[in-house]
C-alpha positions as CSV (number, residue, x, y, z in Angstrom):
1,X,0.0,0.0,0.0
2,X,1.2,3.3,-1.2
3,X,1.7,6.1,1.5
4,X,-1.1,7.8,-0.3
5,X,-4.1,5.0,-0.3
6,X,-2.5,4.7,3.7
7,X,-3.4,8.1,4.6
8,X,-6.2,8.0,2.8
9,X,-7.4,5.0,4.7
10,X,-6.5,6.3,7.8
11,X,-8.5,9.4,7.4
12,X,-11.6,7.3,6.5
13,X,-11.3,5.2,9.7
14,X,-11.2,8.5,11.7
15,X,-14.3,9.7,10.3
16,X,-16.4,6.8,11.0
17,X,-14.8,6.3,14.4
18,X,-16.3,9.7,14.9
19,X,-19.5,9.8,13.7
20,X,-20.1,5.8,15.3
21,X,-19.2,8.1,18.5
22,X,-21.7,11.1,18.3
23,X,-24.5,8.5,17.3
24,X,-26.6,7.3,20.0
25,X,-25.7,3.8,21.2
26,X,-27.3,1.2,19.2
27,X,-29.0,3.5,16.6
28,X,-27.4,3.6,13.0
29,X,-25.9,6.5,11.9
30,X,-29.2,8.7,9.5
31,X,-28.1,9.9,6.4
32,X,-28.9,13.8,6.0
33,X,-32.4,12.9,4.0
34,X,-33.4,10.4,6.4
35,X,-32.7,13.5,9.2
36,X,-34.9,15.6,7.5
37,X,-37.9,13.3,7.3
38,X,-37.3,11.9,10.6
39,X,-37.5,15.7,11.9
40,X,-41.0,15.9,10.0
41,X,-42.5,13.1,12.0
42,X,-44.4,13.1,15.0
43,X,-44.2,10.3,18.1
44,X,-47.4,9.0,19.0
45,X,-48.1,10.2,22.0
46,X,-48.4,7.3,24.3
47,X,-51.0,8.3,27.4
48,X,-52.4,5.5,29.9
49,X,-55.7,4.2,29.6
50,X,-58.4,5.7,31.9
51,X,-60.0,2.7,32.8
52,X,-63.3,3.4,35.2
53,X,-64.7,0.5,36.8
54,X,-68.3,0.7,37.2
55,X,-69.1,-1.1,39.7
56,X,-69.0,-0.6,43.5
57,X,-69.2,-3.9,46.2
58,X,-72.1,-3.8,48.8
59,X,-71.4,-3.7,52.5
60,X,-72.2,-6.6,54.0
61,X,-74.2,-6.6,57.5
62,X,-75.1,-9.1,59.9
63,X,-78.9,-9.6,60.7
64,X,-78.1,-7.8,64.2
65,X,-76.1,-5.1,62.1
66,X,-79.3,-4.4,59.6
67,X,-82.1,-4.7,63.2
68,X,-79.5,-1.7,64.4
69,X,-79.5,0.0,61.1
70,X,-83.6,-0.6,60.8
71,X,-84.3,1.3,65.2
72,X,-84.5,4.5,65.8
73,X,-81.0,5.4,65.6
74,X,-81.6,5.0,61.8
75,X,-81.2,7.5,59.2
76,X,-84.9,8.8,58.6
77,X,-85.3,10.0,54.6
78,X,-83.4,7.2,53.4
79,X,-84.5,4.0,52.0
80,X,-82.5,0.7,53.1
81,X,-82.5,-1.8,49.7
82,X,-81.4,-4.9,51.9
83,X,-79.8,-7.7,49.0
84,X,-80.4,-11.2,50.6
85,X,-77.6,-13.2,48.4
86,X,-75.7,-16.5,48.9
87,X,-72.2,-17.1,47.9
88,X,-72.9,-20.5,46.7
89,X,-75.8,-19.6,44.4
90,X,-74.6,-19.0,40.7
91,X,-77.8,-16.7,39.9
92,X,-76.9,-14.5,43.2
93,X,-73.6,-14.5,42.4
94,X,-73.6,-12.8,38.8
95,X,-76.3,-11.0,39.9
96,X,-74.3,-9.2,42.4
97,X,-71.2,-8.6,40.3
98,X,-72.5,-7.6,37.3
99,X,-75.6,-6.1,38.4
100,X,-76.3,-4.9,42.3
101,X,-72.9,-3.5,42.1
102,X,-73.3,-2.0,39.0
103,X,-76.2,-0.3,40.6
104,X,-74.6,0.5,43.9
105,X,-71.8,2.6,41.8
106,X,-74.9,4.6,39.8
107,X,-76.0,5.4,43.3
108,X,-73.4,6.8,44.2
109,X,-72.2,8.7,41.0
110,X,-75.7,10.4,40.7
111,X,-75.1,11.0,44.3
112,X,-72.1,12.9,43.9
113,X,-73.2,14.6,40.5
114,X,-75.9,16.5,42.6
115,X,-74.3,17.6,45.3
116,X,-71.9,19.1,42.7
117,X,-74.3,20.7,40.8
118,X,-76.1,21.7,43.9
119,X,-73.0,23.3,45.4
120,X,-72.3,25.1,42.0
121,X,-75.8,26.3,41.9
122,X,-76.9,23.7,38.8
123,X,-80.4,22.1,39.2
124,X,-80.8,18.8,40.7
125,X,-83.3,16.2,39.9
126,X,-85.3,14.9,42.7
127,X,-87.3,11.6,42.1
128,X,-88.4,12.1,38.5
129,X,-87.6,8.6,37.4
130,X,-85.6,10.1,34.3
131,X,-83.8,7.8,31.9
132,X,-80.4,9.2,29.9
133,X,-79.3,8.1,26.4
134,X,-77.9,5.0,27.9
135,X,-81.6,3.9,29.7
136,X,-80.6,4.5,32.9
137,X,-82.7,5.5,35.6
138,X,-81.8,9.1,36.8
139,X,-82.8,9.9,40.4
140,X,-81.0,13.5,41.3
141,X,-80.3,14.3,44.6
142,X,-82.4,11.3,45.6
143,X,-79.5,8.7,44.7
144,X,-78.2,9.9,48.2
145,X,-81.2,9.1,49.9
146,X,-80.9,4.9,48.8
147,X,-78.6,2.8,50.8
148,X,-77.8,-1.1,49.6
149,X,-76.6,-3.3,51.8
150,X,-75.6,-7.0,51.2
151,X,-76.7,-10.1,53.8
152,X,-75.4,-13.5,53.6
153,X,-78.7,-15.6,53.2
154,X,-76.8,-18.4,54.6
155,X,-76.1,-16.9,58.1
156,X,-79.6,-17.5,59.8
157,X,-82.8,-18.4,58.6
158,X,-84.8,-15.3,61.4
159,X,-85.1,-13.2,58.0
160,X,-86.9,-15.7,56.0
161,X,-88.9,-17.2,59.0
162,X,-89.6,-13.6,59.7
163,X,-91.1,-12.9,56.3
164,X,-92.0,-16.0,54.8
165,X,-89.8,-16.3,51.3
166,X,-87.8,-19.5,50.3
167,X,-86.1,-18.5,47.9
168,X,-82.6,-16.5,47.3
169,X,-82.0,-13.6,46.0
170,X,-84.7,-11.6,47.8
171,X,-84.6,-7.8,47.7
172,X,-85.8,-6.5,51.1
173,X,-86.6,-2.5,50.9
174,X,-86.8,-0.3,54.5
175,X,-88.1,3.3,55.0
176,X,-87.9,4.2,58.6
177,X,-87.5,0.8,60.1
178,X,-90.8,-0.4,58.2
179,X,-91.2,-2.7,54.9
180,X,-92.1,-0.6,51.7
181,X,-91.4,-3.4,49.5
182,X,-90.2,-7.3,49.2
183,X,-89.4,-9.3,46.6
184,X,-87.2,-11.4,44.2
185,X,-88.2,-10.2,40.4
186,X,-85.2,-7.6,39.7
187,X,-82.4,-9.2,37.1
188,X,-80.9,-6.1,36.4
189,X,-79.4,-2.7,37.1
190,X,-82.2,-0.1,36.2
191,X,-84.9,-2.5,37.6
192,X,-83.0,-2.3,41.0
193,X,-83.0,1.5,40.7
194,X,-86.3,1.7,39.5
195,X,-87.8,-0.7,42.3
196,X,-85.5,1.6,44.7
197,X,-86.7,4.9,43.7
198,X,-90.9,3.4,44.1
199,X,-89.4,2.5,47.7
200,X,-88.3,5.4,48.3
201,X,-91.3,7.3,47.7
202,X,-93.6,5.0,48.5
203,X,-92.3,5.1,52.4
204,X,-92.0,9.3,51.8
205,X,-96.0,8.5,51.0
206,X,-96.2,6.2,54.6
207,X,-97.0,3.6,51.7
208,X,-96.1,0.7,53.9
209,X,-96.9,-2.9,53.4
210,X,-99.3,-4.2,56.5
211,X,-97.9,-5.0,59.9
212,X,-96.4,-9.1,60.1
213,X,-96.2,-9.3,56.2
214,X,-95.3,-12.6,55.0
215,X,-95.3,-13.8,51.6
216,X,-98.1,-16.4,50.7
217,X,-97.1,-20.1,48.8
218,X,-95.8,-19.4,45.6
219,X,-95.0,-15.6,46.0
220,X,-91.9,-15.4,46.0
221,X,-90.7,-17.4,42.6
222,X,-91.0,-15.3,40.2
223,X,-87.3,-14.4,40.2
224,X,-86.7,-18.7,39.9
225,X,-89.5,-19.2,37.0
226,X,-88.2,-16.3,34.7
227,X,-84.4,-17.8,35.3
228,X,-85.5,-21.5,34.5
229,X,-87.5,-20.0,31.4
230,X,-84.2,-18.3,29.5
231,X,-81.3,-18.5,31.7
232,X,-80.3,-15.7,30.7
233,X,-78.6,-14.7,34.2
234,X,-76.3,-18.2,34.1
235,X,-74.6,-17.3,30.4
């Protein structure tokens, strides 16, 4: 090799050596076209997902805990949705998780929406029964005023000896310590809210079912017939 093509060689190498420098580690070094282009695009911009889940889990309460919750020390202008569910049962089971909780967390959001729009001075709905886009059933300010509770059906018989029913899921509903409405029929969400809300103003009405009620034979099946009919609740 010539002391020319050495030099030459040489001054190659020291270029490359240099540029292999000022490029980031592991990247290839961009040729002055692909610069340009890569200056005109964009990176995506890569946010986390806001993921809301709608749902809320019911407090569970002992028959003593719900008797205490039902006296006097009570809350007064509120309506006590009492969800008698077993653990074992596959119907109670989805039922609660995909809709009594589902419900539980529309309580509570329309709770919270108006008392925000009450304390910025924006009307609030009060017992109108509304339905949105979506077919949900819009109580207001009275979403507050409905309390569910969860008890384990399998922790003493006293509540159905008390009232009569054989059968699981039962929906007991409370104004003031006093039974505005009993049964098993809801399968869903907005029939839970809707069946709340007629609780609600039935016990505002002193609408009360009689003294000692107890469901008759065959009341209290309508929930099991419907299932057995489409099973649309063990899909």
């Amino acid at each position: 090799m010539t002391a020319a093509a050495g030099a030459a060689a040489a001054a190659v190498g020291s270029s490359t050596t240099h540029e292999e420098q000022d490029a980031p580690y592991g990247s290839p070094v961009l040729t002055p076209a692909q610069q340009k282009l890569a200056a005109k695009l964009k990176r995506a911009e890569v946010t986390a997902p806001d993921y809301t889940i709608r749902r809320r889990k019911l407090l569970l309460l002992s028959v003593a805990q719900l008797y205490a919750l039902l006296g006097p020390a009570g809350p007064q202008d509120a309506l006590i949705a009492v969800c008698l569910l077993a653990s074992w049962n596959p119907v109670c089971t989805r039922l609660e998780h995909y809709q009594l909780q589902a419900a539980h967390y529309e309580l509570q959001r329309q709770a919270a929406a108006a008392k925000h729009a009450q304390e910025g001075g924006g009307p609030a709905q009060n017992g109108d029964n509304i339905c949105d886009g979506s077919g949900s059933v819009e109580l207001g300010a009275d979403a507050s005023c409905i309390k569910m509770y969860k008890v384990d059906g399998s922790e003493s018989c006293e509540l159905q000896l008390r009232y009569g029913f054989r059968s699981i899921p039962m929906f007991l509903m409370f104004f003031q310590g006093r039974l505005v409405s009993a049964g098993n029929s809801i399968r869903s969400r907005d029939e839970f809210l809707q069946a709340a809300a007629a609780g609600l103003a039935a016990g505002r009405r002193r609408d009360f079912l009689p003294e000692g009620f107890k469901f008759g034979a065959g009341e209290d099946n309508a929930m099991l017939d419907s299932i057995t009919k489409d099973m649309s609740l063990l899909r």
